[in-house]
C-alpha positions in Angstrom: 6.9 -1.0 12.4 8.5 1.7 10.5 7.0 3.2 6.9 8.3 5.3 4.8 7.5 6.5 1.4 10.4 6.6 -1.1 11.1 9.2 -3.9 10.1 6.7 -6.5 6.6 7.1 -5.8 4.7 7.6 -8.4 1.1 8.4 -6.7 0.0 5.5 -8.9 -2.7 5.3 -5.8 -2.3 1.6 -5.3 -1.2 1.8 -1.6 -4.0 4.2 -0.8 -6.8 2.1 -2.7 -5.8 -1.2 -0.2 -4.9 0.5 2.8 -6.6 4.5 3.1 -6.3 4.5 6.8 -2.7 5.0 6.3 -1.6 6.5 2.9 -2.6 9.3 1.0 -1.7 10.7 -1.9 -0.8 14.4 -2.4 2.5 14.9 -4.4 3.8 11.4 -3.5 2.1 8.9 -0.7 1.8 10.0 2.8 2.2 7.8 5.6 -0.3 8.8 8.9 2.0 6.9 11.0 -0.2 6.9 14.0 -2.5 4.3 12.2 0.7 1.7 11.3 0.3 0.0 14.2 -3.0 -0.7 13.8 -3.2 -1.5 9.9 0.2 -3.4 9.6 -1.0 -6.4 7.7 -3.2 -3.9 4.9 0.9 -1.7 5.4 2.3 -4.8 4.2 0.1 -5.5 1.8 0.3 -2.2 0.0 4.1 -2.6 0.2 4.6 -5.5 -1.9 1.6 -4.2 -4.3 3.9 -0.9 -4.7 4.4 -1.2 -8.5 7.7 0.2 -7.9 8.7 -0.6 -4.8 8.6 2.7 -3.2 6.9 1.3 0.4 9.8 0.0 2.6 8.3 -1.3 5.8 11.3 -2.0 8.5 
């Protein structure tokens, strides 16, 4: 699973908040991608609570 962080973030905090072992916020939401493959379903989960959509998961 690939997950990357769009420019639209906002760092609303959302992604972090249901799924910390994988983003953080600093300027915009950072992915730790060696914990994806072990968080995908809380990954997919902050992607569709994105408020804008900013979380693509592929």
């Amino acid at each position: 699973m690939n997950v990357k962080v769009t420019d639209d973030c906002i760092s609303c905090g959302a992604c972090e908040s249901i799924c910390d072992s994988v983003f953080s916020i600093e300027d915009k939401a950072v992915v730790n991608e060696s914990a994806v493959a072990d968080n995908e379903d809380c990954v997919k989960e902050a992607a569709d609570a994105c408020p804008v959509g900013a979380i693509v998961v592929e």
